[in-house]
C-alpha positions as CSV (number, residue, x, y, z in Angstrom):
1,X,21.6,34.5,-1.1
2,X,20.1,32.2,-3.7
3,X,16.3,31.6,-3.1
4,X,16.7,27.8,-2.5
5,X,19.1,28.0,0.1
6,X,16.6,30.6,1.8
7,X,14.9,27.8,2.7
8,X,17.7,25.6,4.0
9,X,17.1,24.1,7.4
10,X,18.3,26.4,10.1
11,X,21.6,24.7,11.1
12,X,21.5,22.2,9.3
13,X,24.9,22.6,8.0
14,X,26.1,23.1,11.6
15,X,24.8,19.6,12.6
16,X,25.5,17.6,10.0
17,X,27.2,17.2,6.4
18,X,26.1,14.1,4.4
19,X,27.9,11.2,3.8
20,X,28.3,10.3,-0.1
21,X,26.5,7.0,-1.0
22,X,25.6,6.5,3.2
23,X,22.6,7.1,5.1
24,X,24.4,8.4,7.9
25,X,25.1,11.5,8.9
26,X,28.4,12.6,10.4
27,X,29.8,15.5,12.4
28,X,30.2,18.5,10.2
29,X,33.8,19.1,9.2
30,X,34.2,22.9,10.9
31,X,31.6,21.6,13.9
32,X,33.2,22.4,17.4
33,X,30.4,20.8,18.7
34,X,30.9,17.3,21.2
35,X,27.8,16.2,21.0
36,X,27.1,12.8,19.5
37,X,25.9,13.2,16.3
38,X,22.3,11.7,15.2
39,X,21.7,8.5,13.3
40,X,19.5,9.9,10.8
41,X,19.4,6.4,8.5
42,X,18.0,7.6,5.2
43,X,16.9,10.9,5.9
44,X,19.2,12.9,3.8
45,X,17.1,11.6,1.3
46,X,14.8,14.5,1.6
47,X,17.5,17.5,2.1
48,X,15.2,20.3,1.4
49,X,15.4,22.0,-1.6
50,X,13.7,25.3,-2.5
51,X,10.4,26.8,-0.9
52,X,7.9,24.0,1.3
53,X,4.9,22.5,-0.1
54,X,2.3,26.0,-0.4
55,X,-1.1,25.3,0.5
56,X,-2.0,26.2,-2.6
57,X,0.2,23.0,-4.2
58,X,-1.3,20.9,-1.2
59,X,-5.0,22.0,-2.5
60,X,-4.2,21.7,-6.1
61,X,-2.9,17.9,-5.2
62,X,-5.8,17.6,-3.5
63,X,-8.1,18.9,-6.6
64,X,-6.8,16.3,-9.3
65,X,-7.6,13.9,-6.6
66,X,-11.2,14.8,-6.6
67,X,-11.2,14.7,-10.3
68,X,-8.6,11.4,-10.7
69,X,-12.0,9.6,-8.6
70,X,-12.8,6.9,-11.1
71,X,-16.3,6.9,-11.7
72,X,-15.8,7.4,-15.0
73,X,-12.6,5.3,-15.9
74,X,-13.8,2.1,-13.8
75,X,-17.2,2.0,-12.3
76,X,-19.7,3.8,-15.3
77,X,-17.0,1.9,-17.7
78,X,-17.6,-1.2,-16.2
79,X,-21.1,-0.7,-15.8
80,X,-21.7,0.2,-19.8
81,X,-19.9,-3.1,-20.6
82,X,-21.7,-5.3,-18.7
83,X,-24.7,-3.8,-19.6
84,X,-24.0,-4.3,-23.5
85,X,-22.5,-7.8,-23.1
86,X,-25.8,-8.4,-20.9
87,X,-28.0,-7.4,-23.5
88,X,-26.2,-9.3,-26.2
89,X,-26.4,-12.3,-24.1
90,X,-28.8,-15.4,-24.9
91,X,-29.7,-18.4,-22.6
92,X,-27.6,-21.6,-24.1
93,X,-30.4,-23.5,-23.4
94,X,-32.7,-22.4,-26.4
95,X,-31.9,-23.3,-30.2
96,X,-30.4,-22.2,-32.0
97,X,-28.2,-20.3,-29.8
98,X,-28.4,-16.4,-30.0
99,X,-32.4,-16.7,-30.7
100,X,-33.6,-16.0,-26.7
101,X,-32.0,-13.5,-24.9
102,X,-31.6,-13.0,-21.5
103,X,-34.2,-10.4,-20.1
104,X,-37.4,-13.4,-21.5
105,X,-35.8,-15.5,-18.5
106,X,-33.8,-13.6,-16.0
107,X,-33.2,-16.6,-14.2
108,X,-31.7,-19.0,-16.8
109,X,-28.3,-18.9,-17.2
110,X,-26.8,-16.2,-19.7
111,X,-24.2,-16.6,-22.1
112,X,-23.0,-14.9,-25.2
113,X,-20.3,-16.0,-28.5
114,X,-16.7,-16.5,-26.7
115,X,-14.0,-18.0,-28.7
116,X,-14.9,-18.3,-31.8
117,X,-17.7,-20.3,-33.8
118,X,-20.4,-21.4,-31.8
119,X,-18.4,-21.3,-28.5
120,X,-20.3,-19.4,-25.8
121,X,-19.3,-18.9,-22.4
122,X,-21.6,-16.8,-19.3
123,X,-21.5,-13.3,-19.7
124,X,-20.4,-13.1,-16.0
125,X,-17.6,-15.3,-16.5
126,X,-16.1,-12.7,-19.7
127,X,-16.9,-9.5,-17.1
128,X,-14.6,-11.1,-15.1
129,X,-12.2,-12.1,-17.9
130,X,-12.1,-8.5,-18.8
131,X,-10.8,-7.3,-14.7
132,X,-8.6,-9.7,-15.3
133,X,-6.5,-8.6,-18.5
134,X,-7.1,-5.0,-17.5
135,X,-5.0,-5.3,-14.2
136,X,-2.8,-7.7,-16.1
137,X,-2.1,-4.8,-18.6
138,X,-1.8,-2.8,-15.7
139,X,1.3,-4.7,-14.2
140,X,3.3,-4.8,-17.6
141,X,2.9,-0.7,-17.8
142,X,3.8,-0.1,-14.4
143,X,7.6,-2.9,-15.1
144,X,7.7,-0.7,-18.6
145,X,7.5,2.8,-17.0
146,X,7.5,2.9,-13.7
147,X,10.7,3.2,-12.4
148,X,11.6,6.0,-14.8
149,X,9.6,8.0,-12.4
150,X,12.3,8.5,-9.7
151,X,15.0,9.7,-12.0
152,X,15.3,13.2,-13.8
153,X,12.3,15.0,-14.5
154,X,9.9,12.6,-15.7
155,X,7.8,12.2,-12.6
156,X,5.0,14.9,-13.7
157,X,4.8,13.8,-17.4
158,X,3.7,9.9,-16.5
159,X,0.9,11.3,-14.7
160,X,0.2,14.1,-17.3
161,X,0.5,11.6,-20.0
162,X,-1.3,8.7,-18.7
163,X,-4.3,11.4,-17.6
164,X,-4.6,12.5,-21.3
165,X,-4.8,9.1,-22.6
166,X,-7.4,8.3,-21.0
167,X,-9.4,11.2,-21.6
168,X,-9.2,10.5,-24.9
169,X,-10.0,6.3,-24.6
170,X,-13.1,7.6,-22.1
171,X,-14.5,9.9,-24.8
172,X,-14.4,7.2,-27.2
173,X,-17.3,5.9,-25.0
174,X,-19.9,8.4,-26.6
175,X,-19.9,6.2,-30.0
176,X,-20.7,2.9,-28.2
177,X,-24.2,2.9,-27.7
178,X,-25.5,-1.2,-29.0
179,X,-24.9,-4.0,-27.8
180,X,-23.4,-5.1,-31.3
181,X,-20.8,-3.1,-29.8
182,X,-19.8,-5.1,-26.8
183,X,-16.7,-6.3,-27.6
184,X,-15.5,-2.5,-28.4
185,X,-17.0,-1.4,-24.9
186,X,-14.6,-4.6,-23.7
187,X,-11.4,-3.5,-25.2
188,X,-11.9,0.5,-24.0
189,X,-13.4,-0.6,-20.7
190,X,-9.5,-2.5,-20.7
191,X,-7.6,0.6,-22.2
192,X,-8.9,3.2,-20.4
193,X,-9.1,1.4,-17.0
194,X,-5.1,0.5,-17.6
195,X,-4.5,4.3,-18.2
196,X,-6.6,5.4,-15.5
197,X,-5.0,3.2,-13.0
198,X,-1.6,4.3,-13.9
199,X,-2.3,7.9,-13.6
200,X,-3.5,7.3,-10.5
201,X,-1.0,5.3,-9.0
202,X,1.9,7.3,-10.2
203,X,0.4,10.1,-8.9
204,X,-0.2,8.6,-5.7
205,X,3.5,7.8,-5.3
206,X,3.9,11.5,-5.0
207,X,2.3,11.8,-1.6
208,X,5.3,10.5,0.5
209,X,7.6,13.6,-0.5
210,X,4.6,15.6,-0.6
211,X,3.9,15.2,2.9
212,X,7.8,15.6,3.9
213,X,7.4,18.7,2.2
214,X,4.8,20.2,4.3
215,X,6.1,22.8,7.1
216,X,5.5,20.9,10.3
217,X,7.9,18.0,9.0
218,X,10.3,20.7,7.8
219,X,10.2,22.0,11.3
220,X,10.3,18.6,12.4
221,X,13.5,17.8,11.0
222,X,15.1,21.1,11.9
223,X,14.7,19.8,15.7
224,X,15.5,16.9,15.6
225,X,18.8,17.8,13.5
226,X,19.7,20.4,16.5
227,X,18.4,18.0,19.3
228,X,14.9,18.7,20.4
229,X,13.2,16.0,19.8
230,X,14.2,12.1,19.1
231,X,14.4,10.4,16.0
232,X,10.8,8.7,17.0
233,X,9.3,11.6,17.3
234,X,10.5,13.1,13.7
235,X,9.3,9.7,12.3
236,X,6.1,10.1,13.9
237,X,5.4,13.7,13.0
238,X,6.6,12.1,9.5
239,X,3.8,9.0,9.6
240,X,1.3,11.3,10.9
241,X,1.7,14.0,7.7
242,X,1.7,11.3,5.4
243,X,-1.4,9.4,6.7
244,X,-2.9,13.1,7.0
245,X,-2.2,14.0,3.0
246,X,-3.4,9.9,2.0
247,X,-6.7,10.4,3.8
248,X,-7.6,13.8,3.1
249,X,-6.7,12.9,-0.5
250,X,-9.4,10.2,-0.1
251,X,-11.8,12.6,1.3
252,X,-11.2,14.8,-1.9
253,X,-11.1,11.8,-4.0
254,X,-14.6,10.1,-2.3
255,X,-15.7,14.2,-2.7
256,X,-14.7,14.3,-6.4
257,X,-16.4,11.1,-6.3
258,X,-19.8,12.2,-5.4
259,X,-20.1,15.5,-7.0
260,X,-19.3,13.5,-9.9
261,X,-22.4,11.2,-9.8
262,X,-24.9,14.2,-8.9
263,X,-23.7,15.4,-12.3
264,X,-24.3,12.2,-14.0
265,X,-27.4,11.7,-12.2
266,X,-28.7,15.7,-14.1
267,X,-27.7,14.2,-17.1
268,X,-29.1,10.7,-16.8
269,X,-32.7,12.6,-15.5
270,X,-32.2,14.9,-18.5
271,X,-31.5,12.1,-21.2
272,X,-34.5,10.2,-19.5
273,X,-32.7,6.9,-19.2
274,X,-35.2,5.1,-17.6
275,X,-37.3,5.8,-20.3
276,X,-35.9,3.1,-22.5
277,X,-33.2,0.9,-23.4
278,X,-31.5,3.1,-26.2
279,X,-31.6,6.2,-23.3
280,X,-30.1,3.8,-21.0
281,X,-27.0,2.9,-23.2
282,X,-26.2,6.6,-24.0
283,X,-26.9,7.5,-20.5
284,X,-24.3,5.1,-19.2
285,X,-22.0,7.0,-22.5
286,X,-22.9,10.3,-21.4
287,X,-22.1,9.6,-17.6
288,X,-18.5,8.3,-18.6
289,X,-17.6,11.9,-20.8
290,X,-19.1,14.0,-17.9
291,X,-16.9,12.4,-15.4
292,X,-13.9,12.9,-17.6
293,X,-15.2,16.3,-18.1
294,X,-14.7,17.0,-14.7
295,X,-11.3,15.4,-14.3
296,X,-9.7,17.7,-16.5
297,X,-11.1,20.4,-15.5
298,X,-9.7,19.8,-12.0
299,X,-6.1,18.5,-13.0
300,X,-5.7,21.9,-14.4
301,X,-4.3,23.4,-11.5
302,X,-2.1,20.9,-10.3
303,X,-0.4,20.9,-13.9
304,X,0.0,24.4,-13.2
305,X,1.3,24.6,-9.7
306,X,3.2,21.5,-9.3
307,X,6.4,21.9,-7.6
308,X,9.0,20.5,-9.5
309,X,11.0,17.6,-7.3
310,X,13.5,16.0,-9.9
311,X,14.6,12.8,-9.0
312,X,18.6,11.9,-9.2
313,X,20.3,11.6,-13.1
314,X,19.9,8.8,-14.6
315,X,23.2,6.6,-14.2
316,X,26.1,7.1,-16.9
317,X,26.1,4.4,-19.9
318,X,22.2,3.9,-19.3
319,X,19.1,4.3,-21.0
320,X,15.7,5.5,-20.0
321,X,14.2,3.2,-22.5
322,X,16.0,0.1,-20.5
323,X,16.4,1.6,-16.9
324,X,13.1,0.9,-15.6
325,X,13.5,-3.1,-16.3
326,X,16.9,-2.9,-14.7
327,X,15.9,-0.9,-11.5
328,X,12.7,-2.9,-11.2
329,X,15.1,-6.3,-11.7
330,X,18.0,-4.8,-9.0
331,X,14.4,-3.6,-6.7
332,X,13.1,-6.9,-7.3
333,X,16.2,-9.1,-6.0
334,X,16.6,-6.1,-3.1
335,X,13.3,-6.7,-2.1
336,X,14.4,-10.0,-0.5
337,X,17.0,-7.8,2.0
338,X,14.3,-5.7,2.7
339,X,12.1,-8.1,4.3
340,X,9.3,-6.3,5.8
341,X,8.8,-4.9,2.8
342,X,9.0,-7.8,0.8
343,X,6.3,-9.5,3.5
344,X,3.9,-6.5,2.6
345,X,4.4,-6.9,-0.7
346,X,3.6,-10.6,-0.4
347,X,0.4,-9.7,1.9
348,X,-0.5,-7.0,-0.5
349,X,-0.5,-9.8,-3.9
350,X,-2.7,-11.5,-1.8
351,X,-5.0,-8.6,-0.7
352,X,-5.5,-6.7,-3.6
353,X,-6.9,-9.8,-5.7
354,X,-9.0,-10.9,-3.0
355,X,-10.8,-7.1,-2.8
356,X,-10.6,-7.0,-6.7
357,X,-12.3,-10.0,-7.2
358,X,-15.0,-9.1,-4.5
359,X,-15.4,-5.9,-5.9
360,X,-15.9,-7.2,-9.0
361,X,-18.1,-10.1,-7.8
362,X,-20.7,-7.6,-6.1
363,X,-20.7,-5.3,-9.2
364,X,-22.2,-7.8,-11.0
365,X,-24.5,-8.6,-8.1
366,X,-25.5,-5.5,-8.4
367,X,-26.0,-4.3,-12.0
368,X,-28.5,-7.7,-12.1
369,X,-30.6,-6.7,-9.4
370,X,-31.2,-3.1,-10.3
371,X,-31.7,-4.6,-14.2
372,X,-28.8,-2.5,-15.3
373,X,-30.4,1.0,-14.9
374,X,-28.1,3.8,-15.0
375,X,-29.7,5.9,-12.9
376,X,-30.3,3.3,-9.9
377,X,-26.3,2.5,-10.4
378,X,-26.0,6.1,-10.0
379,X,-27.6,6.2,-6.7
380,X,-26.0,3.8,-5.4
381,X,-22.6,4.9,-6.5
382,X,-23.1,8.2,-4.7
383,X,-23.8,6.5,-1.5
384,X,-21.0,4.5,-1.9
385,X,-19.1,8.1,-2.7
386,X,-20.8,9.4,0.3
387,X,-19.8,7.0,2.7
388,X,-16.2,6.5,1.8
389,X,-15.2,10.3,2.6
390,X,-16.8,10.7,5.3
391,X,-15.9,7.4,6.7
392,X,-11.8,8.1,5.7
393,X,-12.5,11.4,7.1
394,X,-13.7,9.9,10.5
395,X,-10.7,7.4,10.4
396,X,-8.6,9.8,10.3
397,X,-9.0,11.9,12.9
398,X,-9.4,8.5,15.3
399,X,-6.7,7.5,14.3
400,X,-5.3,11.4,15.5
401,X,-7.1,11.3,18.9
402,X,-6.2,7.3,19.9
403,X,-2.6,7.7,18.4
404,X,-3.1,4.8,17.1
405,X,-0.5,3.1,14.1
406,X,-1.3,3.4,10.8
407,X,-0.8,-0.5,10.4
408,X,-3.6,-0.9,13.3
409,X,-5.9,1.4,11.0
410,X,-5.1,-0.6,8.4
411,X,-6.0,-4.0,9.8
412,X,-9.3,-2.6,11.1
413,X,-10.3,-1.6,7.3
414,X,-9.4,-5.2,6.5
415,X,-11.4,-6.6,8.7
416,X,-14.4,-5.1,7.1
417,X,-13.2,-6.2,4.1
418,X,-13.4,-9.8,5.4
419,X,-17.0,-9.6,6.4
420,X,-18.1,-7.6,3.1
421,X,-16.8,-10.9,1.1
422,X,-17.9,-13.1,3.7
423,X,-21.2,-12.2,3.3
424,X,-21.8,-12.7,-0.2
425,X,-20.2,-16.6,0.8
426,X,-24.0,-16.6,2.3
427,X,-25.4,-16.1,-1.5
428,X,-24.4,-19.3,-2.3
429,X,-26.9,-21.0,0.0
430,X,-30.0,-18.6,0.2
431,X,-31.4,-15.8,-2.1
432,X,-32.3,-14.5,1.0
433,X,-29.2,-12.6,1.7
434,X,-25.6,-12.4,0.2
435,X,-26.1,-9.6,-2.4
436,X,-29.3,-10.9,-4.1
437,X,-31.4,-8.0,-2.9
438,X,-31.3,-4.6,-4.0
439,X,-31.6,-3.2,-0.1
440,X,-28.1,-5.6,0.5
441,X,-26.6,-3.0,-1.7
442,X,-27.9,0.1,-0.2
443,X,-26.1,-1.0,2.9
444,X,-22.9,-2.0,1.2
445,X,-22.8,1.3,0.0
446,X,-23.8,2.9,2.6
447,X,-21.0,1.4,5.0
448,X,-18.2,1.1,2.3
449,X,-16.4,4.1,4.3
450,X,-15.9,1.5,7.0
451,X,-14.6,-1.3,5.3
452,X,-13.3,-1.3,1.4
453,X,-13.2,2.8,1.5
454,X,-10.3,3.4,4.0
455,X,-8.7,0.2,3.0
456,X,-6.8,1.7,-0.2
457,X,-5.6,5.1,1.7
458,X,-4.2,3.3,4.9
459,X,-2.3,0.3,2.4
460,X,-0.9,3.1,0.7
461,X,0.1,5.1,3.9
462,X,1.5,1.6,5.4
463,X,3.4,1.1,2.3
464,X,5.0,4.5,2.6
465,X,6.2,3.1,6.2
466,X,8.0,0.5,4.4
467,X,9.9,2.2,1.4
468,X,13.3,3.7,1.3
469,X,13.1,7.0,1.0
470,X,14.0,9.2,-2.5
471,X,12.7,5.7,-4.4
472,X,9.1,6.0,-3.6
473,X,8.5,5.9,-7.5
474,X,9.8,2.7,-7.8
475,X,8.7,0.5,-5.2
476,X,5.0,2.2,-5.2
477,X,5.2,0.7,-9.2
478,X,6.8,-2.4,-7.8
479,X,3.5,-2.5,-5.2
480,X,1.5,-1.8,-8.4
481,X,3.1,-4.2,-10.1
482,X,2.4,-6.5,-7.7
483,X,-1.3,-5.7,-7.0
484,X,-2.2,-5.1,-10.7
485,X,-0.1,-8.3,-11.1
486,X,-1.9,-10.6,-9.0
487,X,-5.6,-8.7,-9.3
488,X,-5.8,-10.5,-12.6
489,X,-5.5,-14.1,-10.5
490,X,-8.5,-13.8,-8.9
491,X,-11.1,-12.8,-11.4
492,X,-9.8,-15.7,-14.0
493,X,-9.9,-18.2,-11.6
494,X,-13.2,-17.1,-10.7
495,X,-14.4,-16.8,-14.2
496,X,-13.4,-20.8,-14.2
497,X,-15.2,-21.4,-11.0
498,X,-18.1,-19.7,-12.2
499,X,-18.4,-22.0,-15.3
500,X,-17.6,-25.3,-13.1
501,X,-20.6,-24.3,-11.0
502,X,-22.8,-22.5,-12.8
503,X,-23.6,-20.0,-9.8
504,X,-21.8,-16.4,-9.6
505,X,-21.7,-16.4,-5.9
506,X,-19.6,-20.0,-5.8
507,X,-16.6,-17.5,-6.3
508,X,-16.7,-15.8,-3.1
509,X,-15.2,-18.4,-1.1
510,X,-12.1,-17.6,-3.1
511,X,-12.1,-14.1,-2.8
512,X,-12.6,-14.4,1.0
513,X,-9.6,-16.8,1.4
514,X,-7.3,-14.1,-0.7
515,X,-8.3,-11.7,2.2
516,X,-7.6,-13.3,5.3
517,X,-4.1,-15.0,4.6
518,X,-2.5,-11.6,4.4
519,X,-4.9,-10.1,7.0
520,X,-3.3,-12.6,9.7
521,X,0.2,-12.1,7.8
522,X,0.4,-8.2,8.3
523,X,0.0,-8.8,12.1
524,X,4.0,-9.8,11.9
525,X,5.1,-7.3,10.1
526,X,7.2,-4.2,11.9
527,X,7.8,-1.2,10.5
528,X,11.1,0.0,13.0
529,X,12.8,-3.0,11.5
530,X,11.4,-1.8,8.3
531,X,13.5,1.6,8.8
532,X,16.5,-0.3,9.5
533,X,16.3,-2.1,6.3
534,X,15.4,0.3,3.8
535,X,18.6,2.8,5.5
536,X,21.0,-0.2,4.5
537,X,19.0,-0.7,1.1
538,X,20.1,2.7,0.0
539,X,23.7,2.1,1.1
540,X,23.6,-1.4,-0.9
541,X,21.9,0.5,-3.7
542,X,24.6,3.5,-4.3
543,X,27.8,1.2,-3.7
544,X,26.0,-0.7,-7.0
545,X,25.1,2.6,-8.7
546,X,29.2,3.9,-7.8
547,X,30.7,0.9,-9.3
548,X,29.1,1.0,-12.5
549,X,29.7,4.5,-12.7
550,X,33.2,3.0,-12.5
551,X,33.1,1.1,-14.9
552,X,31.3,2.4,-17.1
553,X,34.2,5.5,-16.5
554,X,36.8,2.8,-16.9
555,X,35.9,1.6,-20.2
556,X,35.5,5.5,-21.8
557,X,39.4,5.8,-20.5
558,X,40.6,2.3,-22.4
559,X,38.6,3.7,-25.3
């Protein structure tokens, strides 16, 4: 007996046969059993092939997690930037422009060159400029390549790619140092956030065949294929494995996280970066190589012990360098038939640029109040670390005990959300609170595992609820497409309210009203519908696929 079909599910073949093109499954031709077979909708999507996930694949997934955690991609990135645009800021107020700069009067307004000549715009409002094109970047990668990810055997070199890129764009970080050098702090804050991000998405659109990998859902299927248990049961045993890999990836991740900083923070107390300004900006240099350091240390592993799960062939007559825009195009105009999906999608667009933007927003906050030290930013980046694994951790396992829905989870993280942006609405009134005190951020941090933290995992997980199975590549790129798409929205039109007001905290309004229009839209949204949709999606989709195979077949036989 081969070794893959040592690990075919037991009876499987005496239950069912599949259906070419269908997602239903029908009596097996030599069956002598009556019984009625099972609706199974698109769950011979995931016929098992080959051994299940090992623990030791689980773990290693888990590892690059920890590593894949960001600090050094987008928040040190981020934080070097805005700390060399700061310093090569000037208050417009004093001529000729450029001669005062910022620190003489913290609390003038503080603007530097933009546009050419003597054009000058705030330095908060080009921080913000930069989000935006780096998530707009973001959404033309993810139309370019991310579709290609579900066919053939491409799915581990986008993340293996993407992850050496930017190593290399995060290293580049150890010759900018002045803040002469702003602008090239701008354009690899952009590059290397746009190559993060797709590593990490792309390998976060593994987790769904991951977790229908894992034993208990192999069992899971096994019984309900010879009558055990009910196809709510399987799909629950399925939600629960998936919601169990997201969030213990986000306790890795927020693990990865931390560890990371209490690195940084050696090295920042080593360099002695409170000791000056010149210590400061290589500390914030160093920071970003040590956390990339550590990523690729950790990603070894899962390069090594990935298992391979190759996606379908490409279809005859096309082209991998044309596919993705087609397939995103066909996912695009399917979307609309799958409308729960499409609603999420619509709720997500929404979402993601309101937390963007309020992420954003309160990273500037708080770079100002602690004067741009390294080490403070440090601190409070391991809370924040802190606080979001345990906090995921603790969701989790509430979520376990109450039995609750991973869409209920969800809408509980985005009500904390809500009240984190609502409260730097308060800013714009009084400097008494809404993030213009440095212990406003210590509590941020300190309860981000209860609000933002979770958020990310249980949209993800949700998202999973909504996609046809065997495409997960493609509509997790079309939901980075349209996060990455829309995150650019907010921080522009922020930037422009900003100017218009001449007060930083004007924009929270905004970012507030992007969250709680899709908050009250995800109430409607229903994810057994969902499954009924996405089974007839994949029958709509390999009709398509068969007739231009056809014709594409027709055409060679003219010829």
């Amino acid at each position: 007996m081969a070794e893959q079909d040592k690990y075919i599910t037991a009876g499987e073949g005496d239950n069912i046969s599949k259906m070419a093109f269908t997602a239903v499954a029908a009596p097996g031709p030599e069956s002598t059993s009556g019984s009625t077979p099972h609706e199974i909708h698109d769950l011979d999507q995931y016929t098992p092939v080959g051994a299940p996930a090992s623990k030791k694949e689980v773990y290693s997934y888990y590892l690059y997690y920890a590593g894949n955690n960001g600090i050094g991609s987008f928040q040190y990135s981020n934080l070097l930037f805005q700390n060399l645009i700061y310093q090569a800021g000037f208050n417009p107020n004093v001529l000729p422009l450029g001669s005062s700069s910022c620190d003489i009067d913290p609390d003038a307004p503080c603007h530097v060159f933009w546009g050419g000549g003597n054009k000058h715009k705030a330095y908060t409002s080009v921080v913000l400029i930069g989000s935006g094109l780096t998530f707009l970047s973001q959404a033309l990668v993810f139309i370019t390549v991310g579709s290609l990810a579900d066919f053939g055997n491409w799915n581990p070199w986008v993340v293996r790619g993407f992850s050496v890129l930017s190593w290399a764009f995060e290293f580049g970080f150890l010759g900018v140092t002045t803040a002469s050098k702003w602008r090239i702090a701008m354009a690899l804050y952009i590059v290397s956030g746009v190559t993060f991000w797709a590593s990490y998405v792309f390998f976060n659109a593994i987790f769904p065949k991951l977790a229908h990998d894992l034993p208990e859902v192999r069992q899971a299927r096994e019984d309900l294929l010879n009558g055990t248990i009910d196809e709510a049961q399987f799909e629950r045993t399925c939600s629960m494995s998936r919601s169990k890999i997201m969030n213990m990836s986000y306790v890795w991740n927020n693990a990865g996280f931390t560890i990371c900083t209490a690195l940084s923070l050696a090295a920042l107390v080593g360099i002695g970066a409170d000791d000056s300004v010149e210590k400061n900006n290589w500390g914030y240099s160093v920071s970003v190589a040590v956390c990339t350091g550590f990523w690729i240390v950790l990603a070894i592993p899962w390069f090594l012990w990935e298992k391979k799960r190759p996606g379908p062939k490409l279809p005859a007559g096309d082209s991998y360098l044309t596919f993705g825009f087609k397939q995103t195009w066909f996912a695009a105009k399917q979307v609309w038939t799958l409308k729960q999906t499409f609603f999420y999608l619509v709720a997500f667009f929404l979402l993601a640029d309101g937390l963007s933007t309020t992420l954003t927003l309160i990273s500037i906050a708080q770079a100002q109040v602690v004067e741009f030290s390294a080490i403070s930013n440090t601190y409070l980046i391991m809370v924040q670390g802190g606080s979001a694994g345990i906090g995921v951790f603790i969701a989790y396992y509430i979520q376990k005990f109450f039995k609750l829905r991973t869409k209920t989870m969800l809408q509980i993280t985005n009500a904390g959300c809500l009240i984190a942006s609502g409260w730097g609405m308060l800013g714009i009134w009084t400097d008494k609170v809404g993030y213009h005190n440095e212990w406003e951020f210590w509590a941020f941090n300190a309860t981000f595992g209860l609000t933002l933290g979770p958020q990310f995992s249980y949209g993800q997980a949700f998202m999973a609820e909504l996609v046809p199975r065997g495409r997960e590549y493609m509509f997790f790129s079309l939901l980075g497409i349209v996060s990455k798409g829309s995150a650019w929205i907010g921080p522009i039109v922020s930037s422009a309210i900003v100017d218009a007001n001449g007060n930083q905290w004007t924009a929270f309004p905004w970012a507030a009203s992007l969250i709680i229009v899709p908050f009250i839209g995800i109430f409607f949204i229903d994810e057994v519908k969902s499954r009924k949709e996405c089974s007839e999606y994949l029958a709509r989709e390999a009709t398509s696929l068969r007739k231009l195979q056809e014709e594409t077949e027709g055409k060679a036989h003219t010829i």
